[in-house]
Structure formats: structure tokens, C-alpha cells
C-alpha positions in Angstrom: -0.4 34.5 29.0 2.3 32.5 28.2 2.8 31.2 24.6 4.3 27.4 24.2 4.7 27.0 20.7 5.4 22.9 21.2 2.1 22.9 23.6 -0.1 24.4 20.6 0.8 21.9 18.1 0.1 19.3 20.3 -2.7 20.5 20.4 -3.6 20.9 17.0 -2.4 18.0 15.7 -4.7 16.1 18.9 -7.9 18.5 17.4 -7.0 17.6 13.9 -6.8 13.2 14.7 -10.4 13.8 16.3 -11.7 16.0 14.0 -10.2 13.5 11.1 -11.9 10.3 12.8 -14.9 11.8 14.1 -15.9 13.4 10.7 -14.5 11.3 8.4 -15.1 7.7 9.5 -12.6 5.8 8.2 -12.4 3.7 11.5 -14.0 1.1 9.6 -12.2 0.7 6.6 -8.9 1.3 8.5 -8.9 -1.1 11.0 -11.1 -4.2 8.8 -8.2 -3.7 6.2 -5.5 -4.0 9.2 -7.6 -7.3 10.6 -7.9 -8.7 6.7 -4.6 -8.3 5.6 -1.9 -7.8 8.6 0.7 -5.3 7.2 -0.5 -3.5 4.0 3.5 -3.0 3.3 3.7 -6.7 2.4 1.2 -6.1 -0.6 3.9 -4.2 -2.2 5.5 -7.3 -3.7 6.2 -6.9 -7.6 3.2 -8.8 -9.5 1.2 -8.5 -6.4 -2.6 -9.7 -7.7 -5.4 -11.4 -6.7 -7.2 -11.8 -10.1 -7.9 -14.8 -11.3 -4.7 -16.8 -13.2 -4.4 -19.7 -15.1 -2.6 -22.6 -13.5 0.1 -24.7 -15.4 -3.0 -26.8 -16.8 -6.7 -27.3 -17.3 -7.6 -27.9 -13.7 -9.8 -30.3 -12.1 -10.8 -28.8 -9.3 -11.6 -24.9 -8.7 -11.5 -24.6 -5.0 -10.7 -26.6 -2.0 -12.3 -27.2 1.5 -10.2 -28.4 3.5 -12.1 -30.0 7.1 -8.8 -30.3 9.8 -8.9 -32.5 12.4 -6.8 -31.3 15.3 -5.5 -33.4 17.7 -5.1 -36.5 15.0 -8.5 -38.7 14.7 -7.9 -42.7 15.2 -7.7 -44.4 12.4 -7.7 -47.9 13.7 -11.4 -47.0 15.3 -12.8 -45.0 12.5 -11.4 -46.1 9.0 -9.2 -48.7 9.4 -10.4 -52.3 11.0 -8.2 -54.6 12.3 -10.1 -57.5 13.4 -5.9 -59.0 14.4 -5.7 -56.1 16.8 -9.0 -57.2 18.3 -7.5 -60.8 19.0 -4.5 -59.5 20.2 -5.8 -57.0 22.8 -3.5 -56.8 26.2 -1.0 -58.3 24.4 2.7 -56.9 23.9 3.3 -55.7 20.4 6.7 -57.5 18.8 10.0 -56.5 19.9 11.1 -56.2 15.9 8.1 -53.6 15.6 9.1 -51.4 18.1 12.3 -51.3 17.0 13.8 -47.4 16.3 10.4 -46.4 17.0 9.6 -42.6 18.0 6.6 -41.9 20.0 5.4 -39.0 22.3 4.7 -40.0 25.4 3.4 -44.3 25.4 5.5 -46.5 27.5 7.7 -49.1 26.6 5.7 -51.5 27.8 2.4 -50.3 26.5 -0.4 -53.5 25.2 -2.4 -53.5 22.1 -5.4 -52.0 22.6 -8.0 -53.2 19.9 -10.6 -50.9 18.5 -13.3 -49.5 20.5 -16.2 -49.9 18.1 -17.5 -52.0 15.3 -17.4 -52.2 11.8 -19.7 -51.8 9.2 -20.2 -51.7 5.6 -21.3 -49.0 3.3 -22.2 -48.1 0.2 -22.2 -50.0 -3.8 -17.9 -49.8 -3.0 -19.0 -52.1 0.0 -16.2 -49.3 2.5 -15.5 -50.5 5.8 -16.6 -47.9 8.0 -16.8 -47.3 12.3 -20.1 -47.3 13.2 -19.5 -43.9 14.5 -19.9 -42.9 10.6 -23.6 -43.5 9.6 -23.8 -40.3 8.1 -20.3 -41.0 5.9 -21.5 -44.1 5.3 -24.3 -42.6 3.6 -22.0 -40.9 1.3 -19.3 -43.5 0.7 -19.4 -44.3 -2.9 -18.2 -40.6 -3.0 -15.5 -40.6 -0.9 -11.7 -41.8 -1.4 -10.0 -43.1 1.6 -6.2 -42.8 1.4 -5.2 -45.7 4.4 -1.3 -44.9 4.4 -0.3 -41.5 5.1 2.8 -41.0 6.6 4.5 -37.9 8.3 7.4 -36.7 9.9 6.2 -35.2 12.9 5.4 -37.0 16.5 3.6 -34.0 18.2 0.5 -31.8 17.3 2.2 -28.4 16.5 5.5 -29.2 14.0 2.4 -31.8 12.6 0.1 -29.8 11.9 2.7 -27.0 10.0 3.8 -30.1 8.3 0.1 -30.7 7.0 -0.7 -27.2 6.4 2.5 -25.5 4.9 5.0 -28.5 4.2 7.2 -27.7 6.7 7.8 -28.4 10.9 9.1 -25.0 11.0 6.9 -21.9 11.5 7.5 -19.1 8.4 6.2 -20.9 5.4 3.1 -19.9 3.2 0.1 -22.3 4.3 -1.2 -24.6 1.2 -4.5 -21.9 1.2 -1.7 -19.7 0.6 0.0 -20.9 -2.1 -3.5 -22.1 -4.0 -4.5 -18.0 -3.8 -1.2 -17.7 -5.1 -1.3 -19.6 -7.7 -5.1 -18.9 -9.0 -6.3 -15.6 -7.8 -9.2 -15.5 -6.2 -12.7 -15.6 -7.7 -14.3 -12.9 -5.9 -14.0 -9.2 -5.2 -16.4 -9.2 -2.0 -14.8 -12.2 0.1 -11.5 -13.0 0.8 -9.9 -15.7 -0.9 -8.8 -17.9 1.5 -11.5 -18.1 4.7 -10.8 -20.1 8.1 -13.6 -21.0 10.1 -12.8 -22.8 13.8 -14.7 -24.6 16.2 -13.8 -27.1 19.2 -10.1 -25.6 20.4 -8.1 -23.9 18.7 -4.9 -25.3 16.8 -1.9 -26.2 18.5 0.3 -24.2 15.7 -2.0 -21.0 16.0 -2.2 -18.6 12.8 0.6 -20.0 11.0 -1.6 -23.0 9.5 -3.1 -20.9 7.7 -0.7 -18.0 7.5 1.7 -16.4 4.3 5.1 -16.9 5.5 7.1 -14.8 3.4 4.6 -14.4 0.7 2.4 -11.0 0.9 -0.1 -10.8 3.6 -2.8 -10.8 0.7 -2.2 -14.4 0.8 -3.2 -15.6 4.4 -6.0 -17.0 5.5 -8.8 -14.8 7.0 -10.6 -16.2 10.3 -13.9 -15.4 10.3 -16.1 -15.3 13.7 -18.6 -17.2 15.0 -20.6 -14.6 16.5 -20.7 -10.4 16.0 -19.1 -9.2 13.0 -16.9 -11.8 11.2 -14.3 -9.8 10.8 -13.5 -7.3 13.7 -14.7 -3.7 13.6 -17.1 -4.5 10.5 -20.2 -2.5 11.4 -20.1 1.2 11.3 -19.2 2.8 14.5 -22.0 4.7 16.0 -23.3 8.0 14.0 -21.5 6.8 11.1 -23.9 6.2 8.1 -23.5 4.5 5.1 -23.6 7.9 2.6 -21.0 9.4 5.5 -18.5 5.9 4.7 -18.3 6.7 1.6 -17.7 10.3 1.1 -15.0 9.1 3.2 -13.5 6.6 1.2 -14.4 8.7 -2.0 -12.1 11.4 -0.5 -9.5 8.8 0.7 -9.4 7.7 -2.7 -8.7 10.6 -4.2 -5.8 11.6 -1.5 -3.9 8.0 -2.4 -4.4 8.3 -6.1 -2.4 11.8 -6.0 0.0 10.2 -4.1 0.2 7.1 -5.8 0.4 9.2 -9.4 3.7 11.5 -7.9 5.1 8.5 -6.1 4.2 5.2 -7.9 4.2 3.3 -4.8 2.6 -0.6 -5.2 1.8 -0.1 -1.9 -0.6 3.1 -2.4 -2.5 0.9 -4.8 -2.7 -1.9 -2.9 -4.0 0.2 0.1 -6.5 1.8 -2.2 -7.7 -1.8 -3.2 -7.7 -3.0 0.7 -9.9 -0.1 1.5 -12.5 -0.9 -1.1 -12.7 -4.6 -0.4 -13.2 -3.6 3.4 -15.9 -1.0 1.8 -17.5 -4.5 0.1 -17.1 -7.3 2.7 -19.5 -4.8 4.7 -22.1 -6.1 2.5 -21.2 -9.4 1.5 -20.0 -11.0 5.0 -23.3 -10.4 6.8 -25.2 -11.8 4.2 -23.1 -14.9 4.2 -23.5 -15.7 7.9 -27.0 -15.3 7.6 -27.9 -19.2 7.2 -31.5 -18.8 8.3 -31.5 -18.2 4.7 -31.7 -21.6 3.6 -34.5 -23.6 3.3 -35.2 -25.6 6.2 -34.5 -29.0 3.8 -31.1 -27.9 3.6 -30.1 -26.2 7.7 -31.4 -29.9 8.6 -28.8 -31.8 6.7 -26.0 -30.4 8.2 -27.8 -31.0 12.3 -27.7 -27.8 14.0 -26.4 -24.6 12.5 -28.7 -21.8 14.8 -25.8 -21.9 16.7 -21.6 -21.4 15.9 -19.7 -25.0 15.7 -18.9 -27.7 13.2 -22.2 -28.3 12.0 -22.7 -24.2 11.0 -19.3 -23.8 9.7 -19.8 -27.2 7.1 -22.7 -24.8 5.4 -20.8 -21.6 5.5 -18.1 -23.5 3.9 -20.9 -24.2 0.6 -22.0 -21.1 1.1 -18.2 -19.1 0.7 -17.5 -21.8 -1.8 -20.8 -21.0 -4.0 -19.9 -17.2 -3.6 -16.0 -17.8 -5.2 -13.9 -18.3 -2.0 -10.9 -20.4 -3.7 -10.1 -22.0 -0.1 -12.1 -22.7 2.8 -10.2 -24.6 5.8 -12.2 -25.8 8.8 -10.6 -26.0 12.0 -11.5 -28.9 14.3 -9.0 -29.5 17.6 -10.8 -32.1 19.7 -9.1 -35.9 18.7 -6.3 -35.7 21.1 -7.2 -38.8 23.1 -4.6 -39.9 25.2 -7.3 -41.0 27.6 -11.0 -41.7 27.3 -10.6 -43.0 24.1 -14.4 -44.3 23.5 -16.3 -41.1 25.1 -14.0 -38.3 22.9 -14.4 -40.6 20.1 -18.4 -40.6 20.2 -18.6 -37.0 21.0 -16.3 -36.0 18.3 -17.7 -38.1 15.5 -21.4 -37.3 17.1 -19.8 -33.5 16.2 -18.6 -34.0 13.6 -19.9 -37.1 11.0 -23.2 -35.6 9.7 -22.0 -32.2 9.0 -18.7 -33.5 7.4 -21.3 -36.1 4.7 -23.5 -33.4 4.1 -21.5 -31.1 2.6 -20.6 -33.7 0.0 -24.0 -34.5 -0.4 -24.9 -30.6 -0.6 -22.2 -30.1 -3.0 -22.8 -32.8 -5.2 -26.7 -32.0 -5.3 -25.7 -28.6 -6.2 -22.9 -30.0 -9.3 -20.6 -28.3 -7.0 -18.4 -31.6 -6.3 -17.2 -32.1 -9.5 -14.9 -29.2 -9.2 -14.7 -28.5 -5.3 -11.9 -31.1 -3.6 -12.7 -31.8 0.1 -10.0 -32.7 2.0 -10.8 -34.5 6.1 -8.2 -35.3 8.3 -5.7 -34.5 11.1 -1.5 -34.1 11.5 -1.2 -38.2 12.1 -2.6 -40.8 13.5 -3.0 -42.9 17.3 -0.8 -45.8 18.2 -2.3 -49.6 18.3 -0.9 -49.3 21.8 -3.0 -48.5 24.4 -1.6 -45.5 26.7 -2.1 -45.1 30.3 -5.0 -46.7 32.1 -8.2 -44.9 30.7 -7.8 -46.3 27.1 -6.1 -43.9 25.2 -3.7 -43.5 22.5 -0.3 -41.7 21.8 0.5 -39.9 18.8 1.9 -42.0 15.8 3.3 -40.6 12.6 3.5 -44.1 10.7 0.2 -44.7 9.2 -2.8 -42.8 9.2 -6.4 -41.9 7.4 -7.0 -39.2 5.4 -10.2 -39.2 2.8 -10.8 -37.0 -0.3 -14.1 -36.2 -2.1 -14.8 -34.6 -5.9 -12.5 -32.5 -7.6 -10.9 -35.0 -9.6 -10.4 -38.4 -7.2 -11.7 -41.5 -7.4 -14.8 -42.4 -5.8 -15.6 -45.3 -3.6 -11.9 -45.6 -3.7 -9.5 -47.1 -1.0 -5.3 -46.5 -1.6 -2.9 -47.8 0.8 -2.7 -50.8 3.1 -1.5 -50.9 6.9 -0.2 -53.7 8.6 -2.4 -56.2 11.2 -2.5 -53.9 13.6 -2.8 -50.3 11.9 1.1 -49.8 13.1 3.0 -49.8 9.5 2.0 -49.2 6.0 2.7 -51.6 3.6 2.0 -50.7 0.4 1.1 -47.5 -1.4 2.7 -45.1 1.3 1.6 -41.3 0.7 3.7 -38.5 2.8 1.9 -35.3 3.4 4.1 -33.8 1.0 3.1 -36.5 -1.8 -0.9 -35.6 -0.8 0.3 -31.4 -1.0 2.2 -32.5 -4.8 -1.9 -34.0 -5.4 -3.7 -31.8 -4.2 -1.6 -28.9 -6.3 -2.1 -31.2 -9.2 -5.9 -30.8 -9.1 -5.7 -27.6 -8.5 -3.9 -27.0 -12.2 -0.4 -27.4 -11.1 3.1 -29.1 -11.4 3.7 -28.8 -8.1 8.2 -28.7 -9.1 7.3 -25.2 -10.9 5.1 -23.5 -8.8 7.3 -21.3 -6.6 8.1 -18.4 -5.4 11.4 -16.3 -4.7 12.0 -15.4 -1.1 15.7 -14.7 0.5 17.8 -15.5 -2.7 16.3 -18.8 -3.6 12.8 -20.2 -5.2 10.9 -22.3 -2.3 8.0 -24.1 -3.2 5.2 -25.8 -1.0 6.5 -29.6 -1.3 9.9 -28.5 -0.7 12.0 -30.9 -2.5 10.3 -34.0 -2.1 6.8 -34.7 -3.2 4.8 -37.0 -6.3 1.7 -36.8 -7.7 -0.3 -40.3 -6.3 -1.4 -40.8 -9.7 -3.8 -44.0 -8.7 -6.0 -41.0 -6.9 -7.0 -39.5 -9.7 -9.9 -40.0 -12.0 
């Protein structure tokens, strides 16, 4: 027979792989920890922790959920009302407004198009709201509206980055990153920064709610709407839960020897990631279980049997109650460039109820006092009408945003737009001024909390950025 020395060890080593998976079953843990955190090499990073830290300053709020609107809601129909715009309809805008203006894809000689929908009033604070909102109306004297943002982007994906990591260009920590950063994270059984989708998915991908440079313990983790939430959860088949652990037990034991001959970060942080996959095996299912709650509760929301805005509003309490310090909700459907009046009642129809009960669900749990909710989208939609089917064009000069608990003013409106929703003109609040706010409720001067990457300290509102002091309780 002949002898092939390099055949036989192949073949050993392919025996030994089986052998290793089939009767240790570390599949799990393995590839969960490689879906949670990306490149376990990244946790290496000097300092790298996910305990819990004290920010610059007592803190008003603890956690953030942060609801994003893809696609950029209309202000001018929702939050907004311009009864000038309504007198003006089909007419041209002014020359003088127009002029230098940057716009995606509306015509130069695009009418006014007034809003689609009425106005009503809400609440003690008396807020102007669509009648698409009921449901926000309900919860108005809760809720600050801030009615002139501003932003430097004219299209959905360098927007969006804008809003979520301070910057048009992709490679920056998301702001879930940099509030794990900055706090920890309150739990040892969930990750600290969960994203939950629904509608499309976002026009700048992962990267909203990615780490940039900063170690992959920092990113968001997208949870599933249906299955396992995070791939490759369960056990595989003939794997048991006594067998897992002996596993991990053993694994343990193999990194602690090499972490205590090597000191390698990254041996520790790998032990860490392994028992945290161990953990999220019980914790995750028992989160996504919402049948759980009483029937009082499911019913606020509208319909959670089933994956979508409505479910994801009381999974957002639900990772909240259980220590999640940031929860962001993905929403991409309020691109209307064309049938402006049936995306508007479909998404709001979507989207309203779930969106007010969570306030109210927080608040009735004294959960609101020290949870911020952030809604809104990258910008805002032109006063001009675009094409034929009544539909507007992006517009990056005034927009809607609202904020509830953690620290803000209730039944609170900031900012003014012109007659027509086109221009603010007074109080104007760039997304990096709302980042600099947000960071300030969270505990934080917003100048000192950075972090070193490629020679020089970057931090989230780059070098612009204020606190919006008239926010703030």
C-alpha cells in the first residue's frame, strides 16, 4: 500500500474538525458571537468594556429609543400647517426663494402644492397636529416638537449617515455607538445597542447603526423578526443544553491558559463573547415572546402577533425595561415622490398608534422620565409639488423632528418655518446641534467625549454642534 504522509494528515486534521464540532458543539456559541460582534479582533482595543460608566454628569436620561423614519416624513402634512401654502396651491414659488437652491430631482418650474390633509388640535399645549395623528394627539402634552431642523444632505443615504453618525461619509461610529461607548451597557444578557427594522430597509445599510472605527462591541445588533433573533441561536440538532456547556466549560478553560501565557485582550474578550452568546440563548427568546403581556397592553400598540412597526414599538419597552441602553427602530417607507396622500395614510395608519403608545407605555410604567424617544427621518419634502401624482422631493432646509421624556420639555414646540414650510426662521437646530442634545441628556459634554482613531481624537458632532438649551427641562 502506498503511504502519503500529506494525504494522512489531511485526513486527520478533516477527522479531528468533525470530531471537534460534532462532539463539542460549539457551533452555537461560535457563530452567534461572529453574528453579535463582527470581528472579535476589534475587541482588543485598550480599555475595551461594556460595564456600566459614569458620564461627564448626572444624566437625565438612561437610555434612548430612537424611532427612524426612512425615506424623510412630510412635515408640511404632518407637523407643520401652513394654511399660506393652502392659498397658494398651483402657484410658482418666488424666484428670490429658489435662489442657490439644491434639490434632488423637482423641476425648475415645479408649483406649490398645499397640504394634503387637515389640521387639528391636541392636547392642554393646544399642538397642531395632521389628522393622520389621533393617536399622537392623544399623547401631545408629552411630546416636544422641534419645527426647524436643518441638514446637509439632499439624498436618503449621505442623510441618513448624517442623522445617525454625524457624518455623509460611511466609517464613523453610529450615535448608538458612541452612547454604549460612553455608558456601558446595563445588561449582561442583551446587547447594548439593538436594531429592530420593519417597512424597507435603509438606504445606508449597516452603517447607521454600525462602529466605524470603534471596537465591534459597539455596533448595533439587528435582531429578526421571525426564527431566532440572532442567527444560529438555537442548538443545532442533538446538541443539549448540559452538552453546550461542557463545551464552553472546556473552551473556557483552553482560553484562560492561553490568555494567562499570552495576555492577549482579545482571549478575554473572546471568552466574554462566548458567554454572552451562552446567555442571549435564554434571554432573547424570552424577550420576543410578547404574548406575554396582558392583552390591555398588546392592544395599545394595534397589532403585534405579527413582525412590523406595531411589534417592534413593544419590544423596544420590553429591551428597554430589561437594560438595553439603545434601541433604534428602522422605518423606510416616506419616500413620496408620488402618491403623496395614499403613502401618507398607509404610513401614518403604520405607524401613529404604535409610535404614542410607547410614550404612553413608558410613562405609565415611570419609564419616560429617564428613557429619551427620538421620531423622525434624514430631512424633510419640498412645498413644491413633484411630477404629476402629488409628490414631493427631498428638502434639507426645514424639517420635523419630535422628542419625548428624558429630560425635554413637554407640550413644547422650538423653531419656526417660513409661510410655506420652505425656510426656517428662527431657532434653527442642525442634526449635529440635536446629536450635541441628545449627548447632553445622556450625561455628556458632547466637545470631550471622544475617541482616538488614526492619530487624532474624533468625536460624534465633529466640530460643530450646541446644546439647544430651550429643549431641556
Amino acid at each position: 500500500m502506498d503511504f502519503n504522509p500529506g494525504l494522512r494528515a489531511e485526513s486527520a486534521r478533516s477527522i479531528s474538525r468533525r470530531w471537534f464540532f460534532r462532539e463539542c458543539g460549539v457551533g452555537l456559541a461560535s457563530i452567534a458571537l461572529t453574528s453579535l460582534l463582527a470581528r472579535a479582533g476589534d475587541l482588543a482595543a485598550p480599555g475595551r468594556t461594556l460595564a456600566p460608566r459614569r458620564p461627564h454628569f448626572a444624566p437625565k436620561a438612561k437610555r434612548v429609543i430612537f424611532l427612524f423614519m426612512g425615506g424623510a416624513p412630510s412635515h408640511i402634512d404632518l407637523f407643520d400647517a401652513k394654511p399660506e401654502l393652502t392659498k397658494r396651491n398651483g402657484q410658482l414659488p418666488p424666484e428670490s426663494l429658489l435662489a442657490g437652491y439644491r434639490s434632488a430631482f423637482i423641476k425648475p418650474d415645479a408649483t406649490l402644492l398645499g397640504p394634503k390633509f387637515g389640521f387639528s388640535r391636541y392636547g392642554q399645549c393646544g399642538m397642531e397636529l395632521s389628522e393622520l395623528l389621533p393617536h399622537l394627539g392623544k399623547v401631545a402634552d408629552d411630546v416636544c416638537f422641534i419645527r426647524s431642523m436643518q441638514t446637509d444632505a439632499i439624498n436618503h443615504a449621505p442623510g441618513q449617515l448624517l442623522m445617525n453618525t454625524g457624518s455623509m461619509q460611511f466609517g464613523r461610529p453610529s450615535l448608538g455607538a458612541w452612547s454604549l461607548y460612553g455608558l456601558g451597557s446595563e445588561t449582561e444578557n442583551l446587547p447594548g445597542f439593538v436594531v429592530l427594522s420593519s417597512a424597507k430597509g435603509s438606504s445606508a445599510g449597516s452603517a447607521n447603526w454600525g462602529c466605524g472605527f470603534m471596537p465591534a462591541a459597539y455596533a448595533g445588533v439587528p435582531f429578526r423578526a421571525t426564527g431566532d433573533p440572532v442567527l444560529y441561536l438555537s442548538n443545532p440538532p442533538g446538541i443539549d443544553a448540559e452538552a453546550q456547556r461542557d463545551s464552553l466549560d472546556s473552551l473556557r478553560r483552553l482560553n484562560e491558559m492561553t490568555l494567562a501565557v499570552t495576555g492577549d485582550p482579545a482571549t478575554q474578550a473572546r471568552i466574554e463573547g462566548y458567554e454572552m452568546a451562552y446567555r442571549l440563548q435564554a434571554s432573547a427568546p424570552e424577550l420576543m415572546e410578547t404574548s406575554r403581556e396582558p392583552e390591555s397592553v398588546r392592544s395599545m400598540y394595534g397589532d403585534v402577533s405579527k413582525p412590523g412597526f406595531a411589534r417592534n414599538c413593544l419590544l423596544a419597552r420590553r429591551l428597554a425595561e430589561r437594560g438595553v441602553r439603545f434601541v433604534q427602530l428602522f422605518h423606510e417607507a416616506w419616500d413620496q415622490h408620488g402618491n403623496l396622500q395614499n403613502g401618507l395614510k398607509r404610513n401614518c395608519a403604520d405607524t401613529d398608534q404604535p409610535a404614542a403608545a410607547l410614550i404612553a407605555d413608558l410613562k405609565q410604567r415611570g419609564m419616560l422620565d429617564d428613557t429619551l424617544v427620538v421620531w423622525g427621518g434624514e430631512f424633510g419634502r419640498t412645498p413644491m409639488a413633484q411630477g404629476t401624482d402629488n409628490g414631493r422631493d427631498h428638502h434639507n432646509r426645514a424639517f420635523t423632528m419630535w422628542l419625548a421624556g428624558g429630560g425635554v420639555k413637554r407640550g413644547f414646540i422650538y423653531g419656526q418655518t417660513d409661510e410655506i414650510g420652505f425656510s426656517v426662521v428662527e431657532n434653527p437646530v442642525h442634526v449635529h446641534d440635536l446629536h450635541a442634545t441628545i449627548l447632553h441628556l445622556l450625561g455628556f459634554d458632547h466637545e470631550r467625549l471622544t475617541f482616538r482613531s488614526q492619530g487624532r481624537d474624533f468625536r460624534l458632532t465633529d466640530v460643530a454642534g450646541r446644546v439647544v438649551g430651550d429643549l431641556l427641562v
